[in-house]
C-alpha positions in Angstrom: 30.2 41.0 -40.5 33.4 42.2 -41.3 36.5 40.2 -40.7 38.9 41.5 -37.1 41.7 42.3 -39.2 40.4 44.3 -41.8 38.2 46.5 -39.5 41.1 46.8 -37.8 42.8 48.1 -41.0 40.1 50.1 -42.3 40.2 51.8 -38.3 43.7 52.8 -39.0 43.4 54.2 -42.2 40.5 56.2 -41.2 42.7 57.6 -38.4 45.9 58.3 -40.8 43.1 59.9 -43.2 41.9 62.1 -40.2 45.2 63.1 -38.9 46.1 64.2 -42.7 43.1 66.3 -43.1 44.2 68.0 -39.8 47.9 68.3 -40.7 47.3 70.3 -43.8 44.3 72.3 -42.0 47.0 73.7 -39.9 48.9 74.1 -42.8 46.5 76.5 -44.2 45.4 78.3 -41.1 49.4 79.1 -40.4 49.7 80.6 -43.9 46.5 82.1 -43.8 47.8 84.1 -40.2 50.6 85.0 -41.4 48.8 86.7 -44.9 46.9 88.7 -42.5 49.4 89.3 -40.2 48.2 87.8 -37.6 50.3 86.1 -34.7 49.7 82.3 -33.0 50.6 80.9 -30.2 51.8 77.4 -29.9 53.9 74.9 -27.7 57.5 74.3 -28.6 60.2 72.8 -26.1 57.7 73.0 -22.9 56.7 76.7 -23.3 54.3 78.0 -24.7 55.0 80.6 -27.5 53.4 83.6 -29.7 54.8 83.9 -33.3 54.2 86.9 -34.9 53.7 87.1 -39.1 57.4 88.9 -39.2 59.1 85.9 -37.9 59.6 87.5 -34.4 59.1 84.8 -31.1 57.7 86.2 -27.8 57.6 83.4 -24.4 54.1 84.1 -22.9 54.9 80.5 -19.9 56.7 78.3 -19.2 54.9 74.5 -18.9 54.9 72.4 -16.1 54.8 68.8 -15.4 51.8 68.1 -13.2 51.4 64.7 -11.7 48.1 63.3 -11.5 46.4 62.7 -8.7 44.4 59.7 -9.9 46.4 56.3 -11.0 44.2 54.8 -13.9 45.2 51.4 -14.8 44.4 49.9 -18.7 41.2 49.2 -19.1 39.2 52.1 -16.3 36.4 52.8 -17.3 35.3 56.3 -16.4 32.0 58.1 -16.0 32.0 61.3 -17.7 28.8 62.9 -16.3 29.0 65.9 -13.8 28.0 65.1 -10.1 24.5 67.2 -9.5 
């Protein structure tokens, strides 16, 4: 069995590894759209936007803060199965 420390290591690097990968597949997807001249939509400053391929910016919403209506403290544990 593995020493704490470096599974704890070896936890992070998978996770800066993952979020990487993910970074640059975005990357690539944006170019990609914008090749084809498709638009996205995205989040930026608590709306959410669509960019088109020519640059252009449209506001479809503005975001809202919603408070929760359950208080979780750390360590909840919680059921994900539906109710029948």
């Amino acid at each position: 069995m593995k020493p704490t420390i470096i599974k704890n290591m070896e936890e992070l690097e998978n996770r800066q590894l993952l979020s990487k990968i993910a970074r640059e597949a975005s990357i690539v997807a944006n170019r990609e759209n914008r090749a084809l001249g498709l638009h996205i939509q995205l989040v930026e400053d608590g709306y959410v936007i669509e960019k088109f391929a020519d640059g252009s910016k449209r506001t479809i919403k503005k975001l809202e803060k919603v408070k929760s209506k359950v208080s979780l403290k750390k360590g909840s544990v919680l059921c994900l199965k539906q109710k029948s």
